[in-house]
C-alpha positions as CSV (number, residue, x, y, z in Angstrom):
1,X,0.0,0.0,0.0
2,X,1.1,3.6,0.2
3,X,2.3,3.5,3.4
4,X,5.3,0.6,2.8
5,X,8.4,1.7,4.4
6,X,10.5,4.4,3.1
7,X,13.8,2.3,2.4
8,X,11.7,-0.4,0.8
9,X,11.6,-0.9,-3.0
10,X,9.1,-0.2,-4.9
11,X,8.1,-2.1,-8.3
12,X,6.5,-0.2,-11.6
13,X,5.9,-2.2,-14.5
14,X,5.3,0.1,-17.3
15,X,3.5,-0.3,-20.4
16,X,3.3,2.0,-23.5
17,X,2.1,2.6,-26.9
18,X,-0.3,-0.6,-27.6
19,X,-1.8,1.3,-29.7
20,X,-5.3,-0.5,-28.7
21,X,-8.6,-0.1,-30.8
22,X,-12.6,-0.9,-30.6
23,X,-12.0,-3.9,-32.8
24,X,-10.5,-7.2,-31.5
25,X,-9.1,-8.0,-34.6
26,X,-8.0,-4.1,-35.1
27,X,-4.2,-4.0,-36.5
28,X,-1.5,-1.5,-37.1
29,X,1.6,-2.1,-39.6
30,X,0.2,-5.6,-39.4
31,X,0.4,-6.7,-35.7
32,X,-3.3,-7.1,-34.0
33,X,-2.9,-5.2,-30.8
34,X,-4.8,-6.2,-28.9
35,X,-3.5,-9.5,-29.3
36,X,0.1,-8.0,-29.1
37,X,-0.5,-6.6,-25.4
38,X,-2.5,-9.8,-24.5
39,X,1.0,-11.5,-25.1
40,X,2.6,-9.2,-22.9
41,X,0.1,-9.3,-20.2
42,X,0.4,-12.9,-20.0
43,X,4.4,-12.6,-19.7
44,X,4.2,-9.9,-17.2
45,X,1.9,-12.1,-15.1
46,X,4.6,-14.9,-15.7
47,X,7.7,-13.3,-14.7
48,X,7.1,-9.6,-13.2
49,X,3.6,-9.8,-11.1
50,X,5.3,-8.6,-8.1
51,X,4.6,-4.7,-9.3
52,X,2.9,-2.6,-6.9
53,X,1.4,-0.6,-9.7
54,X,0.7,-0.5,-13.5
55,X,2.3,2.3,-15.3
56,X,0.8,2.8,-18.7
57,X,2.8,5.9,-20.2
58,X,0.9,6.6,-23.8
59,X,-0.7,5.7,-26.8
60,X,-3.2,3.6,-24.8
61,X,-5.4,3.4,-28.0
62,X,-4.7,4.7,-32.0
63,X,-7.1,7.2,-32.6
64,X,-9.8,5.3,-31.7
65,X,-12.3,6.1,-28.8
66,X,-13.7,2.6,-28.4
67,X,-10.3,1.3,-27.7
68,X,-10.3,2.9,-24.1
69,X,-13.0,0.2,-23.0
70,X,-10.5,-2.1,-23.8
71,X,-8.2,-1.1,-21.7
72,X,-10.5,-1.0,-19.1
73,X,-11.5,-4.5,-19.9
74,X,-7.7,-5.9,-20.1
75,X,-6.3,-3.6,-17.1
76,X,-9.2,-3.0,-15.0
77,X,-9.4,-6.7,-13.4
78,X,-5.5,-7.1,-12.9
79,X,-5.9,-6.0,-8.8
80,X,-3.7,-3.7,-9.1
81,X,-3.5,0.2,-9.6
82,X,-3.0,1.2,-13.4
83,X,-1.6,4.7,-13.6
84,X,-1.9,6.4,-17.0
85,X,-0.7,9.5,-18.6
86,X,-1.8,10.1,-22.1
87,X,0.1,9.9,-25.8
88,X,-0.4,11.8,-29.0
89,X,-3.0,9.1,-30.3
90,X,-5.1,9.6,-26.9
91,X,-7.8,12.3,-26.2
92,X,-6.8,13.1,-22.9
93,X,-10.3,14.6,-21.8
94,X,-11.9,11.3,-23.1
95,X,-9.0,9.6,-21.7
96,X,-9.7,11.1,-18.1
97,X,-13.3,10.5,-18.7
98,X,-13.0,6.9,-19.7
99,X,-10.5,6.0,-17.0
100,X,-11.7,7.4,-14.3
101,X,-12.8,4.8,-12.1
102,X,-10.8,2.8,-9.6
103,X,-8.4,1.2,-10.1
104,X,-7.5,3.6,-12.9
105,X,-5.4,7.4,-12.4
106,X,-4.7,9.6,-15.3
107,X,-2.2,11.9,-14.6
108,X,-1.2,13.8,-10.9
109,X,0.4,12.9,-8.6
110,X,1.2,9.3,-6.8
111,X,3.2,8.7,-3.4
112,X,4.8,5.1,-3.0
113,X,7.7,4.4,-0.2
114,X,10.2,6.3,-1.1
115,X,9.0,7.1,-4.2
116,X,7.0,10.2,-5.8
117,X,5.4,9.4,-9.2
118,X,4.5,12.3,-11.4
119,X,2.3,11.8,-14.3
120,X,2.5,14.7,-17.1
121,X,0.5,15.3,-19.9
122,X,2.8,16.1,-23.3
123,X,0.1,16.4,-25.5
124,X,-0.2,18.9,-28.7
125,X,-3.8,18.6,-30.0
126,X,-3.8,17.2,-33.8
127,X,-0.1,17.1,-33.7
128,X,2.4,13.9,-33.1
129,X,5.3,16.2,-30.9
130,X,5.1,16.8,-27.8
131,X,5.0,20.2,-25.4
132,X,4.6,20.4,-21.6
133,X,1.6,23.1,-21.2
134,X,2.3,26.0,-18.6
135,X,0.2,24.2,-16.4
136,X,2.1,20.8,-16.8
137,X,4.9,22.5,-16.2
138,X,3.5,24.7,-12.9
139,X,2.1,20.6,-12.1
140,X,5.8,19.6,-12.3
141,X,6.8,22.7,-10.3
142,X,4.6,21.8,-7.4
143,X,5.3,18.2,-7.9
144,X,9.2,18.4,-7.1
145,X,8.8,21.5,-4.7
146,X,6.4,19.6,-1.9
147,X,8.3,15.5,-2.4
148,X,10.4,16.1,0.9
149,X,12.7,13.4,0.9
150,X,11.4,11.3,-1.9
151,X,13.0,9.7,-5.4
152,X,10.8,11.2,-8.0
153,X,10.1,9.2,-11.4
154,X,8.5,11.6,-13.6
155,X,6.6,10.1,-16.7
156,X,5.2,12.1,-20.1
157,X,4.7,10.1,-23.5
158,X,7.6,12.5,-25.5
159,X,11.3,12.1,-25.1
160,X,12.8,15.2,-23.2
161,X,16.5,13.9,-24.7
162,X,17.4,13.7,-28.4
163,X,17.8,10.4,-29.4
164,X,19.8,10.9,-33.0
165,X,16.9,9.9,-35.2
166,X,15.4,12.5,-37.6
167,X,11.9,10.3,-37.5
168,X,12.1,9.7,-33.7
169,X,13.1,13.3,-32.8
170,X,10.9,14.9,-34.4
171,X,8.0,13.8,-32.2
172,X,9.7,14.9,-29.1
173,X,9.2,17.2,-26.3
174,X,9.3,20.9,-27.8
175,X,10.5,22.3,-24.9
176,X,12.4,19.7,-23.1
177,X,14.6,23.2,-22.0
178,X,11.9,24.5,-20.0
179,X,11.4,20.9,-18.5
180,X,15.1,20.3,-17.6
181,X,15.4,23.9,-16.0
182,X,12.5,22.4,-13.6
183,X,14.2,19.0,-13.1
184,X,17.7,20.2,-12.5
């Protein structure tokens, strides 16, 4: 629970991009996803069930409304909590809406142990890069100011650090400046 010991570890197990849709049969560059995240579901119970949450950082569903019930139907009955922070193929207000039942949190704030979890939003409206909004970043702000003594993971869908790919950078975070000068 949240109040385990302040020394003791804590265990995410983080998921991201399935890409899920209404369809069960629903498939993108030729791999069925829901299938595909079925696979990894069923390996994670395998070999990693120990997690104390569920950390699903973006791209939950591909443009597709109807695929949010479907991550309520493969994550909602796992007995544990499923933390989510939305990607550029998520609505975030449907996202929030859809998800907004326990055991499901998009975005805020989460204390574990030792551990403060900060869930951002990165999300441009009709556009695949990323940009922390004033708010996210004023979110962050208070975030780090108020985590005492914690470790703080911070999660958001974009890549703050260029990565040497002319495809993969440009969908990052826009202002990944204005994000560091918070983080250092």
């Amino acid at each position: 629970g949240n109040m385990q010991a302040m020394n003791e570890a804590i265990r995410l197990l983080q998921f991201s991009d399935p890409h899920l849709v209404a369809r069960a049969d629903g498939a993108l560059r030729g791999v069925i996803t829901r299938d595909s995240l079925q696979h990894v579901l069923r390996h994670a119970k395998a070999h990693h069930w120990n997690a104390d949450a569920l950390l699903l950082t973006g791209d939950l569903v591909n443009d597709d409304p109807g695929g949010y019930a479907v991550v309520r139907e493969l994550f909602g009955a796992l007995g544990k909590p499923v933390w989510c922070l939305p990607g550029n193929h998520d609505d975030p207000e449907l996202m929030r809406r859809e998800l907004a039942e326990s055991p499901f949190q998009v975005g805020g704030v989460r204390d574990l142990g030792a551990w403060r979890i900060v869930m951002l939003d990165s999300c441009v409206p009709g556009r695949a890069h990323g940009r922390l909004s004033a708010a996210e970043l004023a979110r962050l702000e208070a975030g780090l100011a108020d985590a005492g003594e914690r470790h703080v993971l911070i999660g958001l869908h974009h890549h703050p650090v260029r990565m040497a790919s002319r495809w993969i950078d440009s969908v990052s975070l826009q202002n990944a400046d204005e994000f560091f000068d918070l983080t250092d």
